[in-house]
NUKEPA-133338 format. One record per residue (C-alpha): x, y, z; residue number from 1; residue in three letters. Coordinates in pm, 1 decimal, always signed. Layout:
// NUKEPA-133338
REC          X          Y          Z   dose   kolmar
REC          X          Y          Z    NUM      ALA
...
// end
This chain:
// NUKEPA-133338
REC          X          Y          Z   dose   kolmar
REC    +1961.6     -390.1    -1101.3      1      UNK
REC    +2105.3     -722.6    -1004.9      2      UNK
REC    +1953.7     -984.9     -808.6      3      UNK
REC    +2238.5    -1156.9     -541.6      4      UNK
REC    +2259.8    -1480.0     -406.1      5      UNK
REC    +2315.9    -1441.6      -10.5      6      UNK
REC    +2432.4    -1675.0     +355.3      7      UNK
REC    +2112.9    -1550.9     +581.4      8      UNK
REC    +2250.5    -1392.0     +906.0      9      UNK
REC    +2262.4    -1598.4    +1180.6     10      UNK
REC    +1963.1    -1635.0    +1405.7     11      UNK
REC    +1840.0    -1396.9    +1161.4     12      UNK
REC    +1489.2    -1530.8    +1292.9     13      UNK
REC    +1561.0    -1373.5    +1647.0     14      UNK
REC    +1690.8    -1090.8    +1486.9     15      UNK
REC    +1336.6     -977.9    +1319.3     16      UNK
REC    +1132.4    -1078.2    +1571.3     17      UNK
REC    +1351.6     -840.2    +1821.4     18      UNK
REC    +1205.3     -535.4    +1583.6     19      UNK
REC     +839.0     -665.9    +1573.8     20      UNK
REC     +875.3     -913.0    +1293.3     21      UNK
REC     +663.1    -1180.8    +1383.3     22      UNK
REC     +554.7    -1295.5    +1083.1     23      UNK
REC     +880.6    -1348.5     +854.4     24      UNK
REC     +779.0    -1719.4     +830.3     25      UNK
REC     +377.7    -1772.6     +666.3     26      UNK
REC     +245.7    -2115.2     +630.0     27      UNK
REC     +538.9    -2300.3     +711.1     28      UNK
REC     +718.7    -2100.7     +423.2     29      UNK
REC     +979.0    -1809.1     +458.1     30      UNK
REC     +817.5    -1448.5     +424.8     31      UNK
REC    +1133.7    -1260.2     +526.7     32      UNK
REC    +1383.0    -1380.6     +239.9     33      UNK
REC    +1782.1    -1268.0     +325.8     34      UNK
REC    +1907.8    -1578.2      +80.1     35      UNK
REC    +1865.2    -1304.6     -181.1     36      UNK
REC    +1891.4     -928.0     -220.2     37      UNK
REC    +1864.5     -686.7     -442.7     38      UNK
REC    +2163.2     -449.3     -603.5     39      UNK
REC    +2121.2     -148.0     -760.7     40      UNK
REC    +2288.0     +137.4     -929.4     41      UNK
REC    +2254.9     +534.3     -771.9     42      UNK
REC    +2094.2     +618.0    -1102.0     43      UNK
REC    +1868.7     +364.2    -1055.2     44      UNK
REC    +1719.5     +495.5     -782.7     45      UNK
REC    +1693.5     +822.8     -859.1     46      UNK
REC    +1473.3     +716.4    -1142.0     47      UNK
REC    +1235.4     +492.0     -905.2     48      UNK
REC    +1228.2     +804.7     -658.0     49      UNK
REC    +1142.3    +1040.8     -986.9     50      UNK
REC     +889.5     +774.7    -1023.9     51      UNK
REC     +693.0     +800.3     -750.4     52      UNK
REC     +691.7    +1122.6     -717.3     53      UNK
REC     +552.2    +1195.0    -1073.3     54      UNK
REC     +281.0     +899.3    -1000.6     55      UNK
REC     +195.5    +1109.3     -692.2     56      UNK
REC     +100.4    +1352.3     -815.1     57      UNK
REC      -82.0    +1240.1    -1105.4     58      UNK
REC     -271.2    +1042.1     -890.7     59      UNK
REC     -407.1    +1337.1     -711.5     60      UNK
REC     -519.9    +1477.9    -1035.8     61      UNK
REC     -727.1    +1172.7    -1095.2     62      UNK
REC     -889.5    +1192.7     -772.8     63      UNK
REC     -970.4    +1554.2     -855.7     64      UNK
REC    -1122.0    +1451.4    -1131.9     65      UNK
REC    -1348.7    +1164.4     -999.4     66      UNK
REC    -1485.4    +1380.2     -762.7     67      UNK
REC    -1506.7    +1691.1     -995.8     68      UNK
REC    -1650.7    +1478.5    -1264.6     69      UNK
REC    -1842.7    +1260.9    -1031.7     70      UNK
REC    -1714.5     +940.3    -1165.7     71      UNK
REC    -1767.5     +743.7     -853.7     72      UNK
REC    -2017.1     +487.1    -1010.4     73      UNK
REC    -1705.0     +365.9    -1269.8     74      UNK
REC    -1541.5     +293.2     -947.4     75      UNK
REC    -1901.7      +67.7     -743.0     76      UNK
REC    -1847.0     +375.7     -477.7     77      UNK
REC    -2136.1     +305.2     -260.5     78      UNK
REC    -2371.6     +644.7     -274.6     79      UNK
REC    -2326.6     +629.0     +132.4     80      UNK
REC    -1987.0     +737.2     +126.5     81      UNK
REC    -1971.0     +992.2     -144.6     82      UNK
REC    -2069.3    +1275.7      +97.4     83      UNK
REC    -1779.8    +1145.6     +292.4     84      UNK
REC    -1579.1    +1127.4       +6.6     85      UNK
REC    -1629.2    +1463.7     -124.2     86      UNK
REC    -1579.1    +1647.8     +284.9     87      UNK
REC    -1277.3    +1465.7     +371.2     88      UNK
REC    -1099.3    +1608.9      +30.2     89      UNK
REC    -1261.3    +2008.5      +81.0     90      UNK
REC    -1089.1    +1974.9     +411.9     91      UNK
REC     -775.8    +1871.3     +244.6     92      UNK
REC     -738.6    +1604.8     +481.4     93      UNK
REC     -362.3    +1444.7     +440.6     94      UNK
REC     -267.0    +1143.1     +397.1     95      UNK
REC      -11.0     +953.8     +584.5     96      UNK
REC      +73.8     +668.2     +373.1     97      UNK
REC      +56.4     +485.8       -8.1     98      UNK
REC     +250.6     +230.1     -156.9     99      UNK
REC     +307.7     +206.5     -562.5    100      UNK
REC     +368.2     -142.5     -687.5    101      UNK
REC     +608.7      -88.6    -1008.0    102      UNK
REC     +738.3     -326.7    -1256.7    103      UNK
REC    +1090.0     -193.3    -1265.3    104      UNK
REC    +1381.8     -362.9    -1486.2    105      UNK
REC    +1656.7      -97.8    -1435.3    106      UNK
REC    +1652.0      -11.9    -1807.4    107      UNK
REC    +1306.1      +58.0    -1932.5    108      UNK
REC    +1084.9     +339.8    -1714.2    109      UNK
REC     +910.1     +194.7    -1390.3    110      UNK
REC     +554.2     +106.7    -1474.7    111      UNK
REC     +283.2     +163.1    -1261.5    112      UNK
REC      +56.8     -196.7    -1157.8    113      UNK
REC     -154.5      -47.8     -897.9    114      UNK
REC     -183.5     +197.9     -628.2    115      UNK
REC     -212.4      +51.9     -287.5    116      UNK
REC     -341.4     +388.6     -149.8    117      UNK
REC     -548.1     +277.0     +199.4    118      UNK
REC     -397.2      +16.2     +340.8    119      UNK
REC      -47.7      -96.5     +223.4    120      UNK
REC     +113.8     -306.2     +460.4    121      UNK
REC     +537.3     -448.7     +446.8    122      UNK
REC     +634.2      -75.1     +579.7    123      UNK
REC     +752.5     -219.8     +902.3    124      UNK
REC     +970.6     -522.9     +663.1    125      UNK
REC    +1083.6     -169.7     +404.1    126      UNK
REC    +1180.4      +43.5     +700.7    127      UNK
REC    +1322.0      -54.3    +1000.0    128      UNK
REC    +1391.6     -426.1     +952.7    129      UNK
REC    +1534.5     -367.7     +575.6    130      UNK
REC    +1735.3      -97.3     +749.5    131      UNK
REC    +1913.8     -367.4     +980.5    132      UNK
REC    +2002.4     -594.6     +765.2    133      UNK
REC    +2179.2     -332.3     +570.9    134      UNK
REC    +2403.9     -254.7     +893.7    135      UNK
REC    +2481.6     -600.7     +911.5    136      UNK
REC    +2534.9     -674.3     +583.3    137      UNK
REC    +2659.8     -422.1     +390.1    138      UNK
REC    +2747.5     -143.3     +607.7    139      UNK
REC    +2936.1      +61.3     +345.7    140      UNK
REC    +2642.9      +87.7     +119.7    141      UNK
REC    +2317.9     +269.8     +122.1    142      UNK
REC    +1958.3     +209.0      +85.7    143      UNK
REC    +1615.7     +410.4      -42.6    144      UNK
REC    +1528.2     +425.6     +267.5    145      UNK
REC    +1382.8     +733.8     +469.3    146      UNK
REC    +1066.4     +593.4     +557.1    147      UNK
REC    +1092.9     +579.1     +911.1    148      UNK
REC    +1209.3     +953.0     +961.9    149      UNK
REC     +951.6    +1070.3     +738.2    150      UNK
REC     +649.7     +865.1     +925.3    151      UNK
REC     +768.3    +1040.1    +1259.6    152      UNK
REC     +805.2    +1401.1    +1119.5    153      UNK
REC     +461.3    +1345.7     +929.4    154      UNK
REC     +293.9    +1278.8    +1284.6    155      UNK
REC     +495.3    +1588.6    +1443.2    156      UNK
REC     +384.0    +1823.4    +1135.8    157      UNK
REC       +6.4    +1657.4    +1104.9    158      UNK
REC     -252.0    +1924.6    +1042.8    159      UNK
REC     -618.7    +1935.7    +1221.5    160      UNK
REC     -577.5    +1683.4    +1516.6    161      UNK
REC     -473.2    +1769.8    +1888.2    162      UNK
REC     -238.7    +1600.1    +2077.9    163      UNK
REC     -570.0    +1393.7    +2209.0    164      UNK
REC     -582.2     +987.1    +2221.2    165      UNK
REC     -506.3     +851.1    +1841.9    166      UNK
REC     -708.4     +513.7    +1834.2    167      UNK
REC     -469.6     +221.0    +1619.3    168      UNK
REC     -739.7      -21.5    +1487.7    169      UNK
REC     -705.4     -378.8    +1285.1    170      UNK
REC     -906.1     -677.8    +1270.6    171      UNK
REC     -792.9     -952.9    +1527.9    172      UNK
REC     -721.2    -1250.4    +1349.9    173      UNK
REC     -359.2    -1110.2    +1113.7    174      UNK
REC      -58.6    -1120.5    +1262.5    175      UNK
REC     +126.3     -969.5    +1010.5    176      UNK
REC     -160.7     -657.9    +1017.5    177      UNK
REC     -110.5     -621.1    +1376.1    178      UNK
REC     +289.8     -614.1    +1322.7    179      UNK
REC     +215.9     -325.6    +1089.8    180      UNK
REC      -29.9      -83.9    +1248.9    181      UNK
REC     +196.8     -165.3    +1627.5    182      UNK
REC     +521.9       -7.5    +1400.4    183      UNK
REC     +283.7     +273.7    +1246.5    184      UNK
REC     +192.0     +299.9    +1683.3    185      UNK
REC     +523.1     +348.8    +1718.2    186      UNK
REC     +599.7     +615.2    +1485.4    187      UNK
REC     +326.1     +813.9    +1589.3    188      UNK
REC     +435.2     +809.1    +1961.7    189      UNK
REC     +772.5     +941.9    +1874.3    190      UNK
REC     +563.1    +1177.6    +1666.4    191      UNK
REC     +389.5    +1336.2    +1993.1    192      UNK
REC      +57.2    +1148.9    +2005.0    193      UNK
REC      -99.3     +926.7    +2302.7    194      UNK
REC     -240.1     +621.4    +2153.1    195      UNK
REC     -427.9     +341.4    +2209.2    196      UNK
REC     -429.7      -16.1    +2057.9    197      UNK
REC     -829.1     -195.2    +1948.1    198      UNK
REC     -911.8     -445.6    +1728.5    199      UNK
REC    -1209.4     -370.7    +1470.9    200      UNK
REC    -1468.4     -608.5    +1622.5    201      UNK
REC    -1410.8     -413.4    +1983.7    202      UNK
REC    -1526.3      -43.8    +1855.0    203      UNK
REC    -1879.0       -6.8    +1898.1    204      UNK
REC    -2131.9     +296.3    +1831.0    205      UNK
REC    -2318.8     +528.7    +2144.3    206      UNK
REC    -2633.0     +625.6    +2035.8    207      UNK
REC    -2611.6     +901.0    +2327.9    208      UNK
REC    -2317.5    +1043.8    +2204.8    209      UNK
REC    -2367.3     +990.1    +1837.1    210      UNK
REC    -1976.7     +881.8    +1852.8    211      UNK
REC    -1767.8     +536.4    +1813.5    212      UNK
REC    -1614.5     +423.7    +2124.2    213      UNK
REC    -1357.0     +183.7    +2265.8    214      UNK
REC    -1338.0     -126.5    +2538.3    215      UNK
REC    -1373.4     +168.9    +2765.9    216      UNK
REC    -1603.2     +388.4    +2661.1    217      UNK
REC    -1383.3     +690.9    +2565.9    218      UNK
REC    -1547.8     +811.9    +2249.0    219      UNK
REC    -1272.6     +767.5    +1943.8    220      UNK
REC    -1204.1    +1100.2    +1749.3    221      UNK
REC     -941.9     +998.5    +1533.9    222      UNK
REC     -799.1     +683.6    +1398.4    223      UNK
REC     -559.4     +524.4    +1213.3    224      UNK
REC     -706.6     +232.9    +1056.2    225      UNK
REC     -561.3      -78.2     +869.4    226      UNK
REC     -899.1     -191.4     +739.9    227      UNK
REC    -1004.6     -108.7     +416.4    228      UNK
REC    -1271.0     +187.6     +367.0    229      UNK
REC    -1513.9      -50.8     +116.1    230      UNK
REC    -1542.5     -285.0     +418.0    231      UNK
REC    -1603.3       +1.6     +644.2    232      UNK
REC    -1860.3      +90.5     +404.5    233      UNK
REC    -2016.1     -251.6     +402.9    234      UNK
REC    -2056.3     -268.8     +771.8    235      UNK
REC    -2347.9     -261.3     +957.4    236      UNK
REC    -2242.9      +54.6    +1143.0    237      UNK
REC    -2138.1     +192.8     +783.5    238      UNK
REC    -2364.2     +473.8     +750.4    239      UNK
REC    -2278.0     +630.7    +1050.8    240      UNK
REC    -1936.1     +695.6     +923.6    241      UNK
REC    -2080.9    +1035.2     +817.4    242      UNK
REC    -2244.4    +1105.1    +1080.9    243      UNK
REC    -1963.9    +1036.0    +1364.1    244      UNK
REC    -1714.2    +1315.9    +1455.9    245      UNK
REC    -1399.3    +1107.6    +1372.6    246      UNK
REC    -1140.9    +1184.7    +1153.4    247      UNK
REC     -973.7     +908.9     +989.4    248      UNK
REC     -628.3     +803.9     +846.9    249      UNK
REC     -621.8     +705.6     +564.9    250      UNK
REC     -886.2     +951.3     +475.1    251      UNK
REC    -1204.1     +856.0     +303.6    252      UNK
REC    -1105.5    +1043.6      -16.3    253      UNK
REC     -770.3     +742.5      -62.1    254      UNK
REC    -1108.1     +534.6     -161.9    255      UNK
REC    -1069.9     +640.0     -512.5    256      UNK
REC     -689.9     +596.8     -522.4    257      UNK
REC     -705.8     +232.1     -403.4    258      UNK
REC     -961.7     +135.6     -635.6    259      UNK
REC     -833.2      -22.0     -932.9    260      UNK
REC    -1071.6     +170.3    -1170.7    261      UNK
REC     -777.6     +480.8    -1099.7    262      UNK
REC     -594.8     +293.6    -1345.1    263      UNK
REC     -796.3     +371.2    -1682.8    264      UNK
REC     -862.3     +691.7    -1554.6    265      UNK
REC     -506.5     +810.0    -1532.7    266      UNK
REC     -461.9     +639.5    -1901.5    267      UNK
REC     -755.4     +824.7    -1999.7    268      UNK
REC     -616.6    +1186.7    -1837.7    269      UNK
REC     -222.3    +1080.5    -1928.3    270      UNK
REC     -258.5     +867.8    -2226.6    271      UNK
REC     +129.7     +707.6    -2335.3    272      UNK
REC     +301.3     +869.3    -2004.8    273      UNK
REC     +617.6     +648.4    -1937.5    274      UNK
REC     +513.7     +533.7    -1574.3    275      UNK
REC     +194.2     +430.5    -1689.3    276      UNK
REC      +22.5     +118.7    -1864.1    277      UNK
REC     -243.4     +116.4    -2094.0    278      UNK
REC     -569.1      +39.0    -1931.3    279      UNK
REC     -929.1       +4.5    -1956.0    280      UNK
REC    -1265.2      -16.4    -1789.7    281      UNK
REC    -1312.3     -303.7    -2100.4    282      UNK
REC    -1056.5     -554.6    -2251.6    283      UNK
REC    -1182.8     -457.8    -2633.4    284      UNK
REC     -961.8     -151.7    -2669.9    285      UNK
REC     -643.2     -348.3    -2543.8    286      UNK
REC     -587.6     -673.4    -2742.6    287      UNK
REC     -307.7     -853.8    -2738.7    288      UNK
REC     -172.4     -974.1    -2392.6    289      UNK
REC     -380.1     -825.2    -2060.7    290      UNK
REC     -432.5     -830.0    -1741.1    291      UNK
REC     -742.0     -849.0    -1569.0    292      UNK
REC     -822.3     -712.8    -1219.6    293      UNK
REC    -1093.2     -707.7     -995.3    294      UNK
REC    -1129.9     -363.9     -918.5    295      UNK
REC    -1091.0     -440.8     -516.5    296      UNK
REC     -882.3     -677.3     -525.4    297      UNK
REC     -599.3     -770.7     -241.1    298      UNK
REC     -325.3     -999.9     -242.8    299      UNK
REC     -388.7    -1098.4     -583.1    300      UNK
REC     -665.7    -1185.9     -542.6    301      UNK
REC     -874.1    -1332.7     -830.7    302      UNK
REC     -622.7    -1147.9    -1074.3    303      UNK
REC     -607.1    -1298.8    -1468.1    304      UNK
REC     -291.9    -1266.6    -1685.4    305      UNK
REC     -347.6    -1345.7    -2064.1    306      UNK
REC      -37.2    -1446.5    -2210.5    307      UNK
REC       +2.6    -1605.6    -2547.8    308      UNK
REC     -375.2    -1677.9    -2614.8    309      UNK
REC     -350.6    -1885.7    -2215.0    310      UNK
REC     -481.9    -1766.4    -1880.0    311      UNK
REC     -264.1    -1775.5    -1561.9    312      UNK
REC     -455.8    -1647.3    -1266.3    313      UNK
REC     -538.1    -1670.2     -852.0    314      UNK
REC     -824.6    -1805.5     -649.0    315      UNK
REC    -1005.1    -1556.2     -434.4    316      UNK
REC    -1335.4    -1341.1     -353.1    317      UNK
REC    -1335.0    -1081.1     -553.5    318      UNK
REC    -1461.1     -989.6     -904.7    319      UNK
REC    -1840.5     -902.6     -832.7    320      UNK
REC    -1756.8     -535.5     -840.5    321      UNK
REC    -1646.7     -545.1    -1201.3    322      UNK
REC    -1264.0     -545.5    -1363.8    323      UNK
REC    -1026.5     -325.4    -1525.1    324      UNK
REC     -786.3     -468.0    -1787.6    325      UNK
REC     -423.8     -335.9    -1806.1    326      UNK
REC     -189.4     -384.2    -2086.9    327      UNK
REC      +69.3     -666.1    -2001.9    328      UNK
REC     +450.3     -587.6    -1887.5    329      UNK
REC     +629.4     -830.5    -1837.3    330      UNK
REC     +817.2     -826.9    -1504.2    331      UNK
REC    +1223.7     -921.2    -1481.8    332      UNK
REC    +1270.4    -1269.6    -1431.5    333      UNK
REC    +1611.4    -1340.2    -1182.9    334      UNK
REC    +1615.5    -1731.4    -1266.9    335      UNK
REC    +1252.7    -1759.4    -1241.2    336      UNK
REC    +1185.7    -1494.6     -963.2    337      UNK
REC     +969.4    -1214.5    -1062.4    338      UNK
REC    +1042.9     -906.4     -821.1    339      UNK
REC     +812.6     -591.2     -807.7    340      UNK
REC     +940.9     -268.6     -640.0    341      UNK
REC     +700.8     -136.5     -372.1    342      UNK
REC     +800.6     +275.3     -375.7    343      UNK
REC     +634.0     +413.1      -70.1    344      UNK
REC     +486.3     +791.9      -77.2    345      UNK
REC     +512.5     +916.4     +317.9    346      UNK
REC     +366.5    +1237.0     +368.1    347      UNK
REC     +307.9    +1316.8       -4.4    348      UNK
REC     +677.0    +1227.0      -59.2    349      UNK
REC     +872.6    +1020.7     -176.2    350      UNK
REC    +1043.9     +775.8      +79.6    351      UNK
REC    +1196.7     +412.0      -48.7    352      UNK
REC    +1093.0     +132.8     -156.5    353      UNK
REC    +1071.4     -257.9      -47.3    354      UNK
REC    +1046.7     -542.8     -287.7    355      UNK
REC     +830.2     -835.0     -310.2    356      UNK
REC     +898.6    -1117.6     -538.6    357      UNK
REC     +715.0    -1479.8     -609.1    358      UNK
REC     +814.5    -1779.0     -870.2    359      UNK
REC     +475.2    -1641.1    -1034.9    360      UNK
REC     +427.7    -1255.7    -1210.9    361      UNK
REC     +116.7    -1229.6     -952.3    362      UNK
REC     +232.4    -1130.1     -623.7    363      UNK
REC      +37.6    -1250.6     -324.1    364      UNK
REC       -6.2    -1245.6      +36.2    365      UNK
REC     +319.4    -1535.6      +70.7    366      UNK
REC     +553.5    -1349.8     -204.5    367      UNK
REC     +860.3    -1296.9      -27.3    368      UNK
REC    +1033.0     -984.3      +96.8    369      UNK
REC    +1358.6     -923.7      -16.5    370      UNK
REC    +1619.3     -648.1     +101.7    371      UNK
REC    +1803.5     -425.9     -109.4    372      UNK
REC    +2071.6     -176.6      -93.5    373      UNK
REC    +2292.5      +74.9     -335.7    374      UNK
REC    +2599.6     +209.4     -441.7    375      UNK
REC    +2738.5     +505.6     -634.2    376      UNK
REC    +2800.1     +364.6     -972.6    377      UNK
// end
């Protein structure tokens, strides 16, 4: 794993933006990073795939567990949902999507950080627009990249739903989380399903129908949504989430996989396994260096790292829900970049990853992308 100095394409700018990239630049700084990239070995990435696939599916045990157990008060799981929770997994509803964040050196085992199970976004940066810079770049070379065929033949192959409208919903105000759910649009066209595009703030409830609906009326069955389920929760029209007939991707039951509080339970079912740290619903069993996280958190959001006996941390609105504390890894430093490997899970399978890397170990909303490729070594 070697980090490369690199001349960005020319009008590389035009270039992204020409695949739906409208946010490569954030705040006046550079989102889209090609002055780097990312080398790696063929071994390399067999062990990251290996990864995620083993993190798969013990994630899947833990959320067996939660529900078997019914551990959803270690993870603040509103009692409002639960019933939602618990129907959504009986019907095996699938899930479409999940991004592991690893701490990956190319020596030691990739470590699992967190689990962004609901709403992961940078799959439009680790599929498509990744995948032309490698064509540009480095041509002869490969990538771990499938994401993109495995998103369409997920829609062709997905269980339950007819071919009938598939609603695409986001809040108005993020570019970069419209650029997202208009590729995930996309995919699902070329995966056989009419769709239709509406913000959040636009779906409203009939009290006739007992249904959401749209601008227009048309009652919404089934949605993909990039909104997170604990807002959804939160919402005034929350509690009709059971009641509606909608079916919704990601399903409700991805609620306990993108909750931080999966972490100590997956130490607590798989204590010492390679790809994951030690963690804990309290910092007393841990010691020694830790992280703490809000067990909601996004972005980084009010995330703590004790190191040495000192705290480095990030502003934000989160905590109220409680923390978990994970045992410290550090992450590779490239002369003071810290990269984490985002290995994506499409359709229960492994399918590539995309990296994200900051001058600070806690990655954020304005860490940059950075593209990567392979060879046979």
């Amino acid at each position: 794993m070697e980090r490369l100095a690199q001349t960005p394409r020319d009008n590389w700018q035009e270039k992204v933006e020409a695949l739906g990239m409208l946010y490569h630049t954030i705040d006046d700084e550079i989102y889209w990073d090609e002055s780097a990239c990312y080398r790696f070995s063929s071994a390399e990435i067999d062990v990251l795939d290996a990864a995620a696939a083993e993190l798969n599916r013990l994630c899947i045990e833990a959320a067996e567990r939660v529900i078997r157990d019914n551990l959803f008060d270690r993870l603040r799981i509103p009692d409002h949902v639960v019933p939602l929770i618990l129907h959504t997994w009986e019907m095996d509803d699938p899930s479409i999507y999940g991004r592991f964040d690893l701490a990956y050196d190319g020596a030691s085992p990739p470590k699992l950080l967190e689990y962004n199970a609901d709403t992961p976004t940078a799959i439009l940066e680790a599929s498509v627009v990744q995948w032309y810079w490698l064509q540009d770049r480095f041509p002869a070379a490969d990538q771990f990249n499938s994401i993109h065929e495995k998103l369409i033949a997920s829609w062709r192959e997905w269980p339950y739903l007819d071919r009938g409208t598939l609603h695409f919903a986001c809040a108005s105000e993020s570019t970069e989380d419209l650029g997202n759910l208009e590729y995930l649009r996309d995919t699902a066209i070329q995966g056989g399903f009419p769709t239709k595009q509406i913000f959040m703030e636009d779906i409203g409830w009939d009290g006739n129908m007992r249904c959401f609906v749209d601008l227009e009326g048309e009652p919404i069955r089934a949605m993909f949504k990039l909104y997170p389920w604990e807002w959804l929760a939160d919402e005034d029209f929350g509690p009709y989430l059971v009641q509606a007939p909608l079916r919704m991707i990601e399903p409700a039951w991805k609620m306990i996989l993108s909750n931080k509080g999966i972490l100590p339970i997956l130490w607590e079912m798989f204590p010492g396994h390679p790809n994951l740290l030690e963690a804990s619903f309290d910092d007393r069993p841990l010691g020694g260096d830790y992280v703490r996280k809000p067990l909601l958190s996004r972005e980084g959001g009010n995330v703590l790292i004790r190191r040495g006996g000192e705290w480095i941390g990030t502003p934000g609105t989160y905590g109220d829900e409680g923390h978990i504390y994970q045992r410290y890894v550090p992450l590779p430093s490239f002369d003071g970049n810290f990269p984490v490997i985002g290995s994506w899970i499409i359709g229960g399978e492994s399918a590539g990853i995309g990296i994200r890397e900051d001058r600070s170990e806690i990655t954020t909303n304005g860490s940059r992308f950075v593209p990567h490729y392979f060879e046979e070594v």
